[in-house]
C-alpha positions as a printed NumPy array, in Angstrom:
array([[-19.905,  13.998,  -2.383],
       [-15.874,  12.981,  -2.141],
       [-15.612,  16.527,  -0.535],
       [-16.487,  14.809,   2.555],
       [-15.612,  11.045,   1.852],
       [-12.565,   8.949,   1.359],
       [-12.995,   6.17 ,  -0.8  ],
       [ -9.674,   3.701,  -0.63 ],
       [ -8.957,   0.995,  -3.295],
       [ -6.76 ,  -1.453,  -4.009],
       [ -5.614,  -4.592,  -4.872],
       [ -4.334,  -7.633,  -2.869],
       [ -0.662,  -7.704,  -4.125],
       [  1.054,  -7.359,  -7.487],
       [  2.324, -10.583,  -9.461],
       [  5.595, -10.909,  -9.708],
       [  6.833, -10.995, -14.098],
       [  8.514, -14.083, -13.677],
       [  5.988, -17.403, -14.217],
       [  6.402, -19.632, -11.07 ],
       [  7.551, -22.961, -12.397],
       [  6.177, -26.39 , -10.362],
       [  8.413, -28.153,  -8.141],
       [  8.925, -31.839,  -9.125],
       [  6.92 , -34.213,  -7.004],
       [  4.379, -31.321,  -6.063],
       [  1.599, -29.749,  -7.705],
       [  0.475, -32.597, -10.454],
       [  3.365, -31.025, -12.738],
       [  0.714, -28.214, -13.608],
       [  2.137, -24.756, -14.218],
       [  0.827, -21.916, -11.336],
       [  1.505, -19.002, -13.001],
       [  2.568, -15.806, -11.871],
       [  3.304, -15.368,  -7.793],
       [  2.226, -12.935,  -5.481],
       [  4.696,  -9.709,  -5.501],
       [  4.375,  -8.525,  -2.038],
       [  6.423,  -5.496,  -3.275],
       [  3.713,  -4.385,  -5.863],
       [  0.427,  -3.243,  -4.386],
       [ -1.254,  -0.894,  -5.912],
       [ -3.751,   1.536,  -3.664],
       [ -4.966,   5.003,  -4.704],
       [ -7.965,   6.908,  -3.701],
       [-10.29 ,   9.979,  -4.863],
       [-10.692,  12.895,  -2.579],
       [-11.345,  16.685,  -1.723],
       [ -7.915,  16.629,   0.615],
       [ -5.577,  14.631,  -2.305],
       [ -4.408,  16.412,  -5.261],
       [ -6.971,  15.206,  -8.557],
       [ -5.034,  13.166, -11.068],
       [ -2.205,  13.001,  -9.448],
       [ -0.419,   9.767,  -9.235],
       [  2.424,   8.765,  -6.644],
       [  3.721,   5.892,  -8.913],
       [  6.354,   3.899,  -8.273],
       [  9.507,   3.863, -10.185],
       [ 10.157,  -0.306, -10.438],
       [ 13.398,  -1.932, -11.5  ],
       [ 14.412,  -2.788, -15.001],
       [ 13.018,  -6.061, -14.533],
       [  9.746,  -5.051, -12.644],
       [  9.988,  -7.208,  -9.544],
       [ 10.23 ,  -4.231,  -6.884],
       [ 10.302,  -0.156,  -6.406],
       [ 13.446,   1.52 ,  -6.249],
       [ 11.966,   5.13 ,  -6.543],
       [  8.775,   6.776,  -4.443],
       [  8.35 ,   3.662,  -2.292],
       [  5.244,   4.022,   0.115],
       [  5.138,   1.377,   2.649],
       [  2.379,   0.689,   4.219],
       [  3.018,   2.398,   7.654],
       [  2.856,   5.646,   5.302],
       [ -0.251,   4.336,   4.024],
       [ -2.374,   4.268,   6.841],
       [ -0.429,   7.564,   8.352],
       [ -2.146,   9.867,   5.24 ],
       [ -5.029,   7.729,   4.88 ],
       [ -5.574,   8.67 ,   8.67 ],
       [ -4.519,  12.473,   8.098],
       [ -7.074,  13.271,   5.05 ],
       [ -9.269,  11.889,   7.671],
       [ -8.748,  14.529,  10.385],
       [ -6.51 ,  11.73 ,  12.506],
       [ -3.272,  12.372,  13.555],
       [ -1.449,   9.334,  13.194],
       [  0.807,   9.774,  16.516],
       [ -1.684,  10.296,  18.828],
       [ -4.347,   7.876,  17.464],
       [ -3.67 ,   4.801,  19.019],
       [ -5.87 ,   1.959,  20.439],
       [ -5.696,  -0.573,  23.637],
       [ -5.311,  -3.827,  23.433],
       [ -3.667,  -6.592,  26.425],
       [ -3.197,  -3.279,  28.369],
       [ -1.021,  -1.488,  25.903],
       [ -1.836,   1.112,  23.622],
       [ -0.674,   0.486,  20.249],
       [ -0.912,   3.118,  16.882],
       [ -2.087,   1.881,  13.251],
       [  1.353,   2.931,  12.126],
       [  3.183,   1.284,  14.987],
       [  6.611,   3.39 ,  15.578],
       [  6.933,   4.4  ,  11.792],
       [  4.58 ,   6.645,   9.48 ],
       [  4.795,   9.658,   7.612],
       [  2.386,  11.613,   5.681],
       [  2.585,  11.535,   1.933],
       [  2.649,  15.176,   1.191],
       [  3.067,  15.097,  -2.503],
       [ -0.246,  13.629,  -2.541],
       [ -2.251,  16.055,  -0.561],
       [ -3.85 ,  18.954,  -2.352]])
């Protein structure tokens, strides 16, 4: 069945390792734990077109809070999600207020080191 189907997954946002601390005078003096880590989300998905158990991970920093190594961002994202779909990501674009726009706006590229 994944010959023909693309099944994406993935998760809101990382959390960054540091716990966030409460502000004095806000938030009853109750700890909120860990905050979202926009630099951490995690996506990955089975399919005929990607290579099988193959992971693009991401090399973080010492301390975990970001990438510094295979970064993906999300322009890229959409750009192969689009390709194992048969899309090319330049030419696919969409009107809206009279103006044609493209998932991966100006930016974009293929991830070729996960395609099979």
């Amino acid at each position: 069945m994944l010959e023909d189907t693309l099944v994406v997954w993935g998760g809101e946002f990382g959390r960054t390792p540091t716990v966030e601390l409460p502000t004095p005078g806000s938030n009853a003096g109750k700890l909120n734990g860990r905050d979202h880590n926009h630099y951490g989300l995690r996506c990955g998905w089975p399919a005929a077109a990607s290579k099988g158990a193959t992971s693009h991970r991401r090399q973080p920093t010492e301390f975990g809070f970001q990438a510094v190594e295979n970064k993906v961002h999300v322009h890229d994202l959409h750009a192969t999600m689009l390709h194992l779909l048969g899309f090319d990501h330049e030419t696919f674009t969409y009107r809206y207020a009279g103006r044609d726009f493209r998932l991966t706006d100006v930016e974009g590229k293929v991830v070729k080191s996960i395609l099979a």
